[in-house]
DRENTOR-318430 format. One line per 2 residues: number of its first residue (from 1); their letters; for each residue x, y, z of C-alpha. Coordinates in steps of 0.5 Angstrom, whole numbers, always signed. Layout:
NUM	A	X/Y/Z; ...
***
This chain:
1	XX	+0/+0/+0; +5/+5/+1
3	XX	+9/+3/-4; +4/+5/-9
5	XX	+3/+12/-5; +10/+13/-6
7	XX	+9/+10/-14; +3/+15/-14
9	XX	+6/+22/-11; +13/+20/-16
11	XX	+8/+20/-22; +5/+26/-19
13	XX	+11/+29/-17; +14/+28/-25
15	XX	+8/+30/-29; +8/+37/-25
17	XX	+15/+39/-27; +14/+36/-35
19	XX	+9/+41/-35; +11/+46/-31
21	XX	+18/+46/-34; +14/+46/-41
23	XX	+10/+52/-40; +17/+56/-38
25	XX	+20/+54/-44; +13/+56/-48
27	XX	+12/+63/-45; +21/+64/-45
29	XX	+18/+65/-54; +11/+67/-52
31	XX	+8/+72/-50; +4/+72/-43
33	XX	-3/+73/-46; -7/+72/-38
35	XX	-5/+71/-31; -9/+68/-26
37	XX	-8/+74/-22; -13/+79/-28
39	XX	-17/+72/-28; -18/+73/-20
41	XX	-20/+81/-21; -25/+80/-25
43	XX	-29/+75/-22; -29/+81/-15
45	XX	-30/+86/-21; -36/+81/-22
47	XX	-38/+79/-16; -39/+87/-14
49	XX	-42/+87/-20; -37/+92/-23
51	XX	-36/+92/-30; -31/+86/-32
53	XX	-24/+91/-35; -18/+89/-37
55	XX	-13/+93/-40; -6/+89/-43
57	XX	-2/+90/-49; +4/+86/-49
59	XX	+10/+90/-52; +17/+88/-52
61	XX	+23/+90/-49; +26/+94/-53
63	XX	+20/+98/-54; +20/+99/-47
65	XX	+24/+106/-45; +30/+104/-40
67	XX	+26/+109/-36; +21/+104/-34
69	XX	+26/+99/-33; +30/+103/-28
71	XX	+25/+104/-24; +22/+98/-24
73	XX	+28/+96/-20; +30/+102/-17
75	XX	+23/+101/-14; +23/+94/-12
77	XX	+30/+91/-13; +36/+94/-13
79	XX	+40/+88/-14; +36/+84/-20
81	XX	+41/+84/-24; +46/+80/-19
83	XX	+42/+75/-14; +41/+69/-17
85	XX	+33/+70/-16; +32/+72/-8
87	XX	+36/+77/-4; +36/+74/+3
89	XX	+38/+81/+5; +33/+83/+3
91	XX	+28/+77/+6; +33/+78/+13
93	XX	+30/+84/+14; +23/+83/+12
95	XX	+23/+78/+17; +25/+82/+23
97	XX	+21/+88/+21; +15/+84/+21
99	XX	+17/+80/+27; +17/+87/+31
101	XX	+10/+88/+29; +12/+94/+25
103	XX	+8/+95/+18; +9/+88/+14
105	XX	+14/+89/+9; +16/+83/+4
107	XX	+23/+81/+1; +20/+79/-6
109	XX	+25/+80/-12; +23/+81/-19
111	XX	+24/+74/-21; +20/+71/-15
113	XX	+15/+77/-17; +13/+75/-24
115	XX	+13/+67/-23; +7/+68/-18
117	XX	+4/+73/-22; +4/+68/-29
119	XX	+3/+61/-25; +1/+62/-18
121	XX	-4/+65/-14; -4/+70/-9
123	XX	-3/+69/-2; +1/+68/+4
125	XX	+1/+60/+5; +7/+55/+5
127	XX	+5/+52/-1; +4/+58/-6
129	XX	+11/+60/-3; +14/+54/-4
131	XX	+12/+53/-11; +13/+61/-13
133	XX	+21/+58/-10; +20/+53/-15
135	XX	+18/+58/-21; +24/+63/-20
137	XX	+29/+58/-20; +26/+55/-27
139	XX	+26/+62/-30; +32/+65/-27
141	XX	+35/+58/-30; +31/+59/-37
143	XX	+29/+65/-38; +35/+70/-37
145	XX	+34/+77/-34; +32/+80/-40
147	XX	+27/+76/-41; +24/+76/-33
149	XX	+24/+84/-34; +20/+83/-41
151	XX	+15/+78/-37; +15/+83/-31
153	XX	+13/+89/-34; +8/+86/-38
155	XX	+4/+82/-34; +5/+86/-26
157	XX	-2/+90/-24; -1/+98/-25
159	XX	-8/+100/-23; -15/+98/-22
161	XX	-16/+93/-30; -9/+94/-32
163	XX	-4/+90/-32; +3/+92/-36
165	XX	+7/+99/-38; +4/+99/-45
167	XX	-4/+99/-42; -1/+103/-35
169	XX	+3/+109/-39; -3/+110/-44
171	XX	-7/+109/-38; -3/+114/-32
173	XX	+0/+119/-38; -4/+118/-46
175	XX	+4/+115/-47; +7/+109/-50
177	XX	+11/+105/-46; +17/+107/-49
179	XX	+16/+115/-49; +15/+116/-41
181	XX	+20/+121/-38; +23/+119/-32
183	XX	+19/+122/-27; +13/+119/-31
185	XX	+16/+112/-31; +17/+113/-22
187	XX	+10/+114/-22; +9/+108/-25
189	XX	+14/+105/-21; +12/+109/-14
191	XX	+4/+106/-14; +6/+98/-14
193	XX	+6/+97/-7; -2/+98/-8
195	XX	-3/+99/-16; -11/+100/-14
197	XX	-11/+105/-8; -5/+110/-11
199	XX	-5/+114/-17; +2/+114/-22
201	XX	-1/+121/-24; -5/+127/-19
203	XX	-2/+123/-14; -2/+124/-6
205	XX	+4/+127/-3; +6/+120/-1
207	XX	+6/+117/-8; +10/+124/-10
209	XX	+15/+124/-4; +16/+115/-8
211	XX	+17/+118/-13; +23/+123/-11
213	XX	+26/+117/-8; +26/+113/-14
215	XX	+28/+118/-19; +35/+119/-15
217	XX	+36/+111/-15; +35/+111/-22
219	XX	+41/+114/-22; +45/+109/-20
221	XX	+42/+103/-25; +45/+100/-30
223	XX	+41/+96/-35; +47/+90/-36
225	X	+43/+84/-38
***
């Protein structure tokens, strides 16, 4: 009996990592047309009977100013371009913040970021950060940099139904994604940590206050894929 358990959980086991290394190799060619995360908000948009929207228009890297992508990292992970998909830093430090019971803060780099926004769902459980694990190392060994930040800023939440920096600079600013300034693309970047309660443009004096921050660490980023 429990060597069939065993059998059952390795076939289990096997079939997950052929098809979930198939779909990274897929989507290291192919566009991410949806993520489990737009799936969620519009089924809340439905049940508060809202209007379903979703705006995402996928384009690629070198359509993407450098602005955007400076600030990306300015923002959320000044050392992508280095770790191999986790800052343990940065997770040390965002353990001890909550552990003190000051406002929760999470460690997440950019890697981790979009193998849960492409495969996962959102949550706190062991399993999902388990399995988010899993997909950065995947990515991270697959994918590249290059393409990690392509997935990133064409997948991640940037306002209520806009999903991607094509949709949010035409969304925030009447723009394409590859003419935002550099104050425009740190407002993107500022309203991240809540894309549905900050506004990239007629913000607060918090997001302003991000803004500034983020524009004077874009100094010191250097796209080197």
């Amino acid at each position: 009996m429990i060597k069939k358990i065993l059998r059952f959980l390795w076939k289990v086991a096997l079939c997950f990592f052929v098809v979930s290394t198939f779909f990274v190799v897929l989507f290291k060619f192919v566009p991410v047309p949806f993520t489990p995360l737009m799936g969620i908000r519009a089924l809340e948009q439905k049940a508060d009977g809202q209007e379903m929207t979703c705006s995402h228009d996928w384009v690629p890297l070198e359509e993407i100013s450098p602005n955007l992508q400076k600030a990306v990292i300015a923002s959320e992970d000044a050392t992508f371009l280095t770790h191999y998909g986790f800052d343990f830093n940065a997770m040390s430090k965002a353990m001890e913040s909550n552990e003190k019971g000051k406002k929760l803060r999470g460690g997440s780099t950019i890697s981790q970021q979009t193998a849960k926004n492409v495969f996962l769902w959102q949550g706190r459980s062991y399993l999902r950060k388990g399995l988010e694990a899993y997909f950065t190392v995947l990515i991270e060994l697959i994918w590249g940099k290059e393409r990690i930040m392509e997935v990133y800023l064409n997948s991640i939440e940037m306002g209520t139904g806009v999903y991607g920096v094509e949709a949010a600079s035409k969304h925030w600013y009447g723009k394409s994604a590859k003419d935002v300034s550099k104050r425009e693309a740190a407002g993107i970047a500022a309203i991240l940590p809540n894309p549905r309660k900050f506004k990239a443009s007629n913000s607060s004096s918090y997001t302003e206050r991000r803004k500034t921050r983020i524009m004077r660490h874009m100094r010191y980023v250097k796209l080197e894929y």
